[in-house]
C-alpha positions as CSV (number, residue, x, y, z in Angstrom):
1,X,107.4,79.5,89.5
2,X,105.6,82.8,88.5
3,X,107.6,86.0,89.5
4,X,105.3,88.7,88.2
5,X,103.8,90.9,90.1
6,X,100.1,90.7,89.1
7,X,98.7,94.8,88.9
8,X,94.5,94.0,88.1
9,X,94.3,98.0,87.3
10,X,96.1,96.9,83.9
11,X,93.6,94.3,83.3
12,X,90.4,96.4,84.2
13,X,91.3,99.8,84.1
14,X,93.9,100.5,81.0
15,X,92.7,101.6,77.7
16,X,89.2,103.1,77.5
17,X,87.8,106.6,79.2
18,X,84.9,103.6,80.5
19,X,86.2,102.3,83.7
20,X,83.9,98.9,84.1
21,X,82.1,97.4,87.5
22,X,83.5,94.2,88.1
23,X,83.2,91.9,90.9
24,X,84.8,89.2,92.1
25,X,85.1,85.8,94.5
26,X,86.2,82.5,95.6
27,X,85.0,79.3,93.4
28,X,83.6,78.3,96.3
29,X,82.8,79.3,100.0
30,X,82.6,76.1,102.9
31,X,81.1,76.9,106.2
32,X,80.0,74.9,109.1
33,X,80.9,72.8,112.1
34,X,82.6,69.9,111.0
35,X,83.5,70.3,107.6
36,X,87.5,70.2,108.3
37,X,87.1,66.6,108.3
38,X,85.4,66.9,104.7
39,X,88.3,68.8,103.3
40,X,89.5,65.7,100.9
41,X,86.0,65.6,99.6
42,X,86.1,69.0,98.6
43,X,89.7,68.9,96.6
44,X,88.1,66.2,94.7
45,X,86.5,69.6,92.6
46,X,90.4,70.4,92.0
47,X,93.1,67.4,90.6
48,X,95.0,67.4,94.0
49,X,97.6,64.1,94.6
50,X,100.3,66.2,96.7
51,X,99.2,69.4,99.0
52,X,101.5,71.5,101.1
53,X,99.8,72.7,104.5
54,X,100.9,75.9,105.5
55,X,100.5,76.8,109.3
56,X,101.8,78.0,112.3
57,X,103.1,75.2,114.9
58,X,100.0,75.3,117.1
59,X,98.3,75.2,113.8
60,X,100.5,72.1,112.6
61,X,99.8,70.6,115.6
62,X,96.0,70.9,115.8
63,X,94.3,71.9,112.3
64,X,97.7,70.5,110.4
65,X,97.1,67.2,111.5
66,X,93.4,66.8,111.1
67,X,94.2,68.0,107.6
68,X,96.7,65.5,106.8
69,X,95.0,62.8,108.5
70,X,91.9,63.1,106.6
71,X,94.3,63.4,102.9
72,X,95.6,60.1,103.9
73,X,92.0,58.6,103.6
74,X,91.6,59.5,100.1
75,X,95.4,58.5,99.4
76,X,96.8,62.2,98.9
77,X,99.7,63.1,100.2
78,X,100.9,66.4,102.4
79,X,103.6,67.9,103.4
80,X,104.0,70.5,106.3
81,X,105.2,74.1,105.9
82,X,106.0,76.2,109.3
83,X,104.5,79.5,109.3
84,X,106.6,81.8,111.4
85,X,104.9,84.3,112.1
86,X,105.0,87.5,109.8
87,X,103.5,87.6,106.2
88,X,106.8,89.4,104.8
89,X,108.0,88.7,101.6
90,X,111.1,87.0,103.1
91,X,109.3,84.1,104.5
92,X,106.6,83.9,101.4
93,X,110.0,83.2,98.7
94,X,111.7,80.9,101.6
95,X,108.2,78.6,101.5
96,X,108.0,79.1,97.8
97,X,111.5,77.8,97.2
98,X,111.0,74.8,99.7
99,X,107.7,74.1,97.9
100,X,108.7,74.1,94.5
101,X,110.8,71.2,95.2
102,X,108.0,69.3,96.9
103,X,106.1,69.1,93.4
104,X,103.3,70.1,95.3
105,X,99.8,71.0,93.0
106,X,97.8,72.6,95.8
107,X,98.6,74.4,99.1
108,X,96.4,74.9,102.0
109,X,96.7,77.7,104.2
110,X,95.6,77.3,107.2
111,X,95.2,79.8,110.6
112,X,94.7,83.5,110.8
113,X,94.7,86.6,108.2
114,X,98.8,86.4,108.1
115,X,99.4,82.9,107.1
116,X,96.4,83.0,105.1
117,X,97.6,86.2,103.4
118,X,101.3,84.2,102.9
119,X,99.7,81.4,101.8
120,X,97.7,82.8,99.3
121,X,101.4,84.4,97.9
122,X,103.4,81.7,98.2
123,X,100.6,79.7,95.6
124,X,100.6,82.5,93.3
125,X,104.6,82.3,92.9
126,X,104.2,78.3,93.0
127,X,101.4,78.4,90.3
128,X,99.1,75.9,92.7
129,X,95.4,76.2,93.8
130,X,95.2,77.8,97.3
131,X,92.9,76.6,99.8
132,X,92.0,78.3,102.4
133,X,91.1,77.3,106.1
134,X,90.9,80.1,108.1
135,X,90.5,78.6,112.2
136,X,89.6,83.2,113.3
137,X,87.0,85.1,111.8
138,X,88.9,87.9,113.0
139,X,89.5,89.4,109.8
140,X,88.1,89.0,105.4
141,X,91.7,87.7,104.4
142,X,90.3,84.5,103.6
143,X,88.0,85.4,99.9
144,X,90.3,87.8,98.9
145,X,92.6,88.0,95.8
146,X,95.4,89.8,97.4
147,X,97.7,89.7,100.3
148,X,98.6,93.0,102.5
149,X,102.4,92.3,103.1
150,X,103.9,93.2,106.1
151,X,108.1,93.8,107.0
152,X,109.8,91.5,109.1
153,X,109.0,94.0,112.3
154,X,105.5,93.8,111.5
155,X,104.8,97.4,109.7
156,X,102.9,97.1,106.9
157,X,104.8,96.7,103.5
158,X,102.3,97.3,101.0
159,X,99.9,94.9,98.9
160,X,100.3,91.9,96.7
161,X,97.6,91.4,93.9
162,X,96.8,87.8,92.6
163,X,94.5,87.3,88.9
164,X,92.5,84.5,91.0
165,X,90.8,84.2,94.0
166,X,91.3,81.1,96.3
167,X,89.6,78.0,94.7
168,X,87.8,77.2,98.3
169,X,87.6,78.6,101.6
170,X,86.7,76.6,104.4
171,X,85.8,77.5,107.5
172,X,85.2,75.4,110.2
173,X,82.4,77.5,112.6
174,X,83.5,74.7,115.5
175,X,86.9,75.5,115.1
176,X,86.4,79.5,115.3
177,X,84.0,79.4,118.3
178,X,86.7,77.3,120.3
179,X,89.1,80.2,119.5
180,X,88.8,83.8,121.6
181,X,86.1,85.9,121.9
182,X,88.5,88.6,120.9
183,X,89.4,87.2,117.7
184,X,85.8,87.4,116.5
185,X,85.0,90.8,118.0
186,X,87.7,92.1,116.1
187,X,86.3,90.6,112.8
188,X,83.3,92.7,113.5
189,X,85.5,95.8,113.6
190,X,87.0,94.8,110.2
191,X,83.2,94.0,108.7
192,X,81.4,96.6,109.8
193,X,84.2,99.3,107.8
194,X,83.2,97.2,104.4
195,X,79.5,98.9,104.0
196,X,81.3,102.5,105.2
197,X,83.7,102.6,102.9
198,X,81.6,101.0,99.9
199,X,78.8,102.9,99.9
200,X,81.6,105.9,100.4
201,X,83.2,104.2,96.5
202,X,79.7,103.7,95.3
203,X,78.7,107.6,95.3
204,X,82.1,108.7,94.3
205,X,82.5,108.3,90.3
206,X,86.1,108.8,90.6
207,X,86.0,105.9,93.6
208,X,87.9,102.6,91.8
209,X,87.9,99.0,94.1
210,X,91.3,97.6,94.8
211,X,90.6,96.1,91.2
212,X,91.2,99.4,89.9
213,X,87.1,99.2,89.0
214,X,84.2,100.7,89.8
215,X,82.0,98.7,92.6
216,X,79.0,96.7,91.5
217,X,75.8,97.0,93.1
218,X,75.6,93.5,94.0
219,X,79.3,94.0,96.6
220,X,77.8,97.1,97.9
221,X,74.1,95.5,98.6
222,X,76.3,92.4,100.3
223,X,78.4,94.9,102.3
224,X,75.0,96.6,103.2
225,X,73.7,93.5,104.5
226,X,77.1,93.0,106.2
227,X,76.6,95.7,108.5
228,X,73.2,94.9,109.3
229,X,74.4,91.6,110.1
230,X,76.4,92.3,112.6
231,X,74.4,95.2,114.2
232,X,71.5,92.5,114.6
233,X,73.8,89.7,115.8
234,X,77.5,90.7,116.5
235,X,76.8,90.9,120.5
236,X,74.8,87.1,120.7
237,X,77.5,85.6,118.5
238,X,80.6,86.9,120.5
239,X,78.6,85.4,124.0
240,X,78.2,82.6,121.9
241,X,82.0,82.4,120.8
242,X,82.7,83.3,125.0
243,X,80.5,79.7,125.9
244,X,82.5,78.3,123.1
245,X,78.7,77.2,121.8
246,X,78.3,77.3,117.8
247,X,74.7,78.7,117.5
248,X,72.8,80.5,114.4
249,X,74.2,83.9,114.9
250,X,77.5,82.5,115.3
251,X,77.3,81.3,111.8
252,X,75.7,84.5,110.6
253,X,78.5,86.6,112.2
254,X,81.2,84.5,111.0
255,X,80.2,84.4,107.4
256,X,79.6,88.1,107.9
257,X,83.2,88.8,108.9
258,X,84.6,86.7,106.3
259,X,82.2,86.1,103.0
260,X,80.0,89.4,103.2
261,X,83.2,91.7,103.9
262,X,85.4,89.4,102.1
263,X,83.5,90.4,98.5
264,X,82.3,93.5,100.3
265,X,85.6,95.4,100.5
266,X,87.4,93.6,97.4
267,X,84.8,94.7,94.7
268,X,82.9,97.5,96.9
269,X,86.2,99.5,97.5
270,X,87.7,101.1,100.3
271,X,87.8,104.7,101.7
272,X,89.4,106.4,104.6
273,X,89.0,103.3,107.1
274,X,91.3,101.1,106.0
275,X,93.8,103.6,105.4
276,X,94.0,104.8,108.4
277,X,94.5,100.7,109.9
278,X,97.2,100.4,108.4
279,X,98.9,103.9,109.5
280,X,98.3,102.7,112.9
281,X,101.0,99.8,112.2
282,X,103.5,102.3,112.2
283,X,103.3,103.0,115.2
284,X,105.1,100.2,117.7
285,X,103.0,100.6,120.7
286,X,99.9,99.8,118.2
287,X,100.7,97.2,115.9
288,X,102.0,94.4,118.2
289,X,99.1,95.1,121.1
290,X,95.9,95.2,119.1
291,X,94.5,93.0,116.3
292,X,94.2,94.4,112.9
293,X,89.8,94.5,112.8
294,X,90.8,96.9,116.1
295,X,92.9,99.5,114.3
296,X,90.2,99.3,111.7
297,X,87.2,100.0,114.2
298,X,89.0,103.1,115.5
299,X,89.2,104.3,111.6
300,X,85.7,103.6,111.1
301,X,84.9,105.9,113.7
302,X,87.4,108.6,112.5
303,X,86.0,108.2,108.9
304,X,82.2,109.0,110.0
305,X,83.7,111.6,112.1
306,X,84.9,113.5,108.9
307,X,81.5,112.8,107.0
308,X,79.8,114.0,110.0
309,X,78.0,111.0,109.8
310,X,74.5,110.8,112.2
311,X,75.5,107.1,112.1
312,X,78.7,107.7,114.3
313,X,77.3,107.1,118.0
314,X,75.3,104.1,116.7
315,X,78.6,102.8,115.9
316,X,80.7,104.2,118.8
317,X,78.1,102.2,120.9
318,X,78.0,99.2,119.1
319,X,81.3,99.1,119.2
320,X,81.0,99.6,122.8
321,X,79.4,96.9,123.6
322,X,81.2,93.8,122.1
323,X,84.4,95.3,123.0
324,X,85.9,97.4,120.3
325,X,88.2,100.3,120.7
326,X,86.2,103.6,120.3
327,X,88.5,106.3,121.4
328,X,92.3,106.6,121.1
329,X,93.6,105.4,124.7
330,X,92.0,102.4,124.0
331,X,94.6,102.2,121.4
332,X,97.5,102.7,123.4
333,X,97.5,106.2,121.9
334,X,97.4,109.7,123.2
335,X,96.3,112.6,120.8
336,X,98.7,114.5,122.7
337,X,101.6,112.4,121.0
338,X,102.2,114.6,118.4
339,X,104.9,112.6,116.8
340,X,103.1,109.5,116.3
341,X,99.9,111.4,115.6
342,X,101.8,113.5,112.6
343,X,103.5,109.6,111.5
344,X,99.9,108.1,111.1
345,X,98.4,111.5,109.2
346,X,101.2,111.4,106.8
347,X,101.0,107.6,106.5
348,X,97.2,107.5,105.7
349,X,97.4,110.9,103.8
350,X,99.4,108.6,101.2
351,X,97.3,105.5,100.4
352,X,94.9,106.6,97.7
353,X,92.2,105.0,99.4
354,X,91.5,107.9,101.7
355,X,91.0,110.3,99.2
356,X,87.9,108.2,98.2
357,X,86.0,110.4,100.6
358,X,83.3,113.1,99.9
359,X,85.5,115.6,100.5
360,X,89.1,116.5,100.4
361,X,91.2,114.1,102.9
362,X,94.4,116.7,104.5
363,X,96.5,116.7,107.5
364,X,93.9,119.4,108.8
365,X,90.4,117.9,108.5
366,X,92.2,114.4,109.6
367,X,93.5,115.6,112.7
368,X,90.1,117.3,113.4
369,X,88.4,113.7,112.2
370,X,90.7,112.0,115.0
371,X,89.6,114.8,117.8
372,X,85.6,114.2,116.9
373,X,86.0,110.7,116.8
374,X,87.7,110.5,120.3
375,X,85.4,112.7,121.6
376,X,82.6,111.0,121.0
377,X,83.8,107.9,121.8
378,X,84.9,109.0,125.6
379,X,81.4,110.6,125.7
380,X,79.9,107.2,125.1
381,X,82.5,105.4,127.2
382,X,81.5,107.5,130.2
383,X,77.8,106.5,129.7
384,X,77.8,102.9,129.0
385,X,81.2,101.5,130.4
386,X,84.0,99.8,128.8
387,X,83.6,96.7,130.6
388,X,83.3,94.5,127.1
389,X,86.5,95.9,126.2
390,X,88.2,95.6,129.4
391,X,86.9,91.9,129.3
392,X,88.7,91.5,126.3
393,X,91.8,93.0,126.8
394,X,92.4,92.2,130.2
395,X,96.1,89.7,130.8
């Protein structure tokens, strides 16, 4: 089993005053309806004979089996690993342990960005292939070479970096327009951030990608086209997902959320957007009522509030419209909380990541950034509605 934490900064970023571009990706990326039942056909590019499938127990149940089902046609065999729920490092070395004496030589991870995330760890420490099949595109887990780790409570507990990306991703578009419209609206809000914050890295010499490089061209232009992506087709694709119908822009959304942003954020770099997602976690009211693409729309919109962005209200409205938060009670929060207000400051005031931006990042300018942005966004909640986000949040 490997036990060393992998840092990529001391790969890319160690010895020279040169600090290279370097960009990275999965071996390969799988989408369309269907090809779940293909999966066996595509571990024929790795030397798979035993796979552990790692999912939750509705994922066991429904993905799980159809996994293990089609193994058993090509005479590899799977066992089950129950995901249970938080991608903390207690539950990644339980699985590891279990897995290690199942002799597997690949692990699946099937399900959302957590169990993905776990998954993704719990290879690493195993020394296996990962496979990835996420059934949301609610977030751009799934490409990535690292794992945000969470504590048991569900506060975020930092990253985990791996020196590979998964060997395939597969994503099953008939499988993520059956899930919730929400799901995929909240992929949007995690995608559209990847073109703000790279382009953010890309003018900022000093700017290095969670690779501890600087971004290439090529991940900024795919974050670019990202954005545009979604702009053009985010509010067709999440009717689409809402008549559970798998149409073109679905697919263009989908491998938006996941592929574009995936490679987007990973060798593009991230600024004050992300940052400020995860502070929200630390704040109990947040992190177990909204999805993690929501916290990150709210910090888009506070991150073009402190560039004084023109494109703010073109986001604020997108947003709007497919049902994204866009001002602070639609995040359970109320600027007049100054406790949790000053906990989420000093939180995203401490990830390097923020101080990415233009100009310098304090307590001050933030708080003022968090104002402008809820400002703007009640403005433009007053003159269009919040009926997509009501929609999507009603119980």
């Amino acid at each position: 089993m490997s036990n060393q934490p992998y840092l990529p900064a001391k790969i890319f970023n160690n010895r020279s005053n040169t600090t290279p571009r370097v960009m990275v990706a999965p071996q390969r990326y799988i989408q369309g309806p269907g090809v779940i039942d293909q999966l066996d056909i595509y571990l024929s590019l790795l030397t798979v004979r035993k796979v552990g499938i790692l999912a939750s127990q509705r994922g066991q149940a429904a993905e799980g089996k159809r996994i293990s089902e089609t193994l058993h046609k090509s005479n590899i065999e799977s066992v089950a690993a129950l995901f249970t729920g938080e991608c903390s490092l207690a539950e990644i070395e339980a699985h590891a342990a279990t897995l290690a004496e199942q002799n597997i030589d690949c692990l699946v991870a099937v399900g959302g960005g957590k169990p993905v995330d776990a998954g993704k760890s719990i290879a690493y420490r195993l020394n296996v292939p990962v496979v990835i099949v996420p059934t949301l595109a609610s977030n751009d887990a799934p490409c990535s070479a690292l794992s945000v780790l969470y504590t048991p409570e569900g506060s975020n507990d930092g990253v985990e970096f791996y020196p590979s990306n998964p060997a395939i991703v597969i994503v099953d578009t008939e499988i993520i327009a059956s899930a919730g419209e929400r799901y995929l609206v909240a992929g949007m809000g995690d995608a559209l951030a990847t073109w703000y914050e790279a382009r953010v890295c890309l003018n900022n010499p000093k700017a290095l990608t969670p690779l501890g490089a600087r971004p290439t061209l090529a991940s900024c232009a795919i974050a670019e086209v990202c954005a545009r992506t979604l702009f053009e087709y985010g509010k067709s694709a999440s009717q689409a997902v809402a008549a559970n119908v798998c149409d073109d822009s679905l697919e263009r959304v989908v491998e938006a959320n996941t592929l574009l942003s995936g490679i987007g954020f990973e060798s593009g770099g991230l600024a004050l957007a992300h940052p400020l997602a995860l502070a929200f976690t630390q704040i109990d009211a947040i992190h177990h009522k909204y999805l993690h693409g929501e916290m990150v729309a709210m910090g888009t919109a506070i991150q073009l509030a402190l560039e004084r962005s023109n494109e703010a209200e073109k986001v604020a409205r997108f947003f709007a419209q497919i049902g994204l938060p866009i001002h602070m009670a639609q995040l359970s929060l109320s600027l007049d909380d100054e406790e949790s207000v000053n906990i989420i400051i000093e939180s995203a005031l401490k990830n390097k990541n923020a101080h990415h931006m233009p100009t310098a990042v304090t307590a001050h300018s933030l708080r003022d950034a968090m104002l402008g942005a809820n400002a703007l966004g009640e403005k433009v909640a007053n003159e269009i509605g919040d009926d997509a986000y009501r929609r999507l949040h009603e119980h």
